[in-house]
C-alpha positions as CSV (number, residue, x, y, z in Angstrom):
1,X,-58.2,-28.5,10.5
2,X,-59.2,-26.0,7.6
3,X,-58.6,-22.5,8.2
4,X,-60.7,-20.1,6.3
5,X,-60.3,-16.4,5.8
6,X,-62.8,-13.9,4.7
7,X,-62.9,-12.2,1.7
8,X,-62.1,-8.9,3.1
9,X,-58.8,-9.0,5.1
10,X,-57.3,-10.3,1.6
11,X,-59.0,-7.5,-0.2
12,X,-58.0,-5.1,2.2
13,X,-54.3,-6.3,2.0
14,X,-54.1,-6.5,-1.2
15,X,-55.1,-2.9,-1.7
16,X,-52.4,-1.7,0.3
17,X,-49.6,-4.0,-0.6
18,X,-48.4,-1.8,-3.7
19,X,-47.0,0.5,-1.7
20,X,-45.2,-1.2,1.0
21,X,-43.5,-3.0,-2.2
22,X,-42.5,0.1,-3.3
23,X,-40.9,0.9,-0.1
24,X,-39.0,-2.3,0.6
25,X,-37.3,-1.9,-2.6
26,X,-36.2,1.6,-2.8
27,X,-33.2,0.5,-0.5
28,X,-32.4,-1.8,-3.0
29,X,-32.6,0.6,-5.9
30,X,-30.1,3.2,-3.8
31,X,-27.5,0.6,-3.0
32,X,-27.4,-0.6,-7.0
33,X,-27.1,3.2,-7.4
34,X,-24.2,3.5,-4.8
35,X,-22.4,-0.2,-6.3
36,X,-22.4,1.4,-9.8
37,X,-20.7,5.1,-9.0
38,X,-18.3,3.8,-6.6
39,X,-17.5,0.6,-8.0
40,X,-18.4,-0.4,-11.5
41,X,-18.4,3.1,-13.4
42,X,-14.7,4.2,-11.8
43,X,-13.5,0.3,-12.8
44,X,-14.8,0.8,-16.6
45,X,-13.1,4.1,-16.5
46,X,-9.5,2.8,-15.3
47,X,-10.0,-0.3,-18.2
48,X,-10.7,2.3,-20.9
49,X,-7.5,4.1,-20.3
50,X,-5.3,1.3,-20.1
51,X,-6.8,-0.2,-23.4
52,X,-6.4,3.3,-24.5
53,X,-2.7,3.5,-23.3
54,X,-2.0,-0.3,-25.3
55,X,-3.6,1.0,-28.3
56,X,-0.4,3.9,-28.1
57,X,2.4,1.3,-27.3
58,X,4.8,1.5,-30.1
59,X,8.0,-0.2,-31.1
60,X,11.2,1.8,-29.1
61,X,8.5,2.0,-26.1
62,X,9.8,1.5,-22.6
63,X,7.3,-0.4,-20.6
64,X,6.9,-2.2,-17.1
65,X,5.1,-5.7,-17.1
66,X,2.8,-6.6,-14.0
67,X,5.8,-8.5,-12.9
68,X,7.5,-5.9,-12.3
69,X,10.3,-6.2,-15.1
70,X,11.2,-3.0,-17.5
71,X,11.4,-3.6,-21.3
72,X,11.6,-2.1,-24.2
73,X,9.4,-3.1,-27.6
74,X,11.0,-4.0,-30.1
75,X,7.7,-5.6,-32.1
76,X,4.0,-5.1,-31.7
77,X,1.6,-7.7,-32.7
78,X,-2.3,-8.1,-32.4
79,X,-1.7,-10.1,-29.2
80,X,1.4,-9.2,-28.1
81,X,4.6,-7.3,-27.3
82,X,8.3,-8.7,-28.0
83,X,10.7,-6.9,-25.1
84,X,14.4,-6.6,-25.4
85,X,14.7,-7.0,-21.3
86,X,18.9,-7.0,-21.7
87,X,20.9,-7.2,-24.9
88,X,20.0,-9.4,-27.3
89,X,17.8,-11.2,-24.9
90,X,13.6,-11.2,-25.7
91,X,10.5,-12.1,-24.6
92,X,7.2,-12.5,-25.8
93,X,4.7,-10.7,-23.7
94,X,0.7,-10.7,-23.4
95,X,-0.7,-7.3,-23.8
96,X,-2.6,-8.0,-20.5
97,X,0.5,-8.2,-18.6
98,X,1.4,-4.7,-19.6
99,X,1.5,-2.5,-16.5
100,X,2.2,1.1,-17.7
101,X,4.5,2.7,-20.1
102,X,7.3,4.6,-18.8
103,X,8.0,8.4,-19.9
104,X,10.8,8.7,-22.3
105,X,13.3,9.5,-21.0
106,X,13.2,6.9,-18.5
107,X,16.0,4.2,-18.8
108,X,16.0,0.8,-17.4
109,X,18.8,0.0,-15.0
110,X,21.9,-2.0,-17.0
């Protein structure tokens, strides 16, 4: 069985259809708009200040690793951090494990 539809119910569809278009995907448009300013714009923010905040690490630094262990630098390299952790004992860390840097006068526990 061949169906066949006349020429004008497609033409009068088709005139119409720009509009609904434009409706369905103004929901769509708002929620991109709500994803970026409560998700993406506030994450780019918090990575630009801890890149900002590596960029200001400097040797005698104390800092705390995202493993939770206190250091202070005693080298700074393109890639990463040496920590003396206790005396005379080092580590090499990743600048991407580096949680925050501690205020000054904050001391590590010996």
């Amino acid at each position: 069985m061949v169906y066949s539809v006349p020429l004008t119910t497609v033409a009068a569809a088709g005139a119409g259809g720009g509009q609904a278009t434009m409706t369905a995907f103004f929901p769509f448009l708002i929620l991109i708009a709500v994803f970026y300013f409560l998700l993406i714009r506030p994450q780019q923010k918090k990575m630009k200040t801890h890149k900002d905040m590596l960029s200001k690490v400097d040797k005698g630094d104390t800092i705390l690793t995202t493993g939770g262990m206190f250091g202070r630098v005693t080298n700074v390299r393109d890639d990463a951090f040496i920590l003396e952790i206790a005396d005379n004992v080092r580590v090499k860390i990743s600048k991407s494990a580096i949680h925050s840097r501690q205020p000054d006068g904050a001391e590590q526990d010996k």
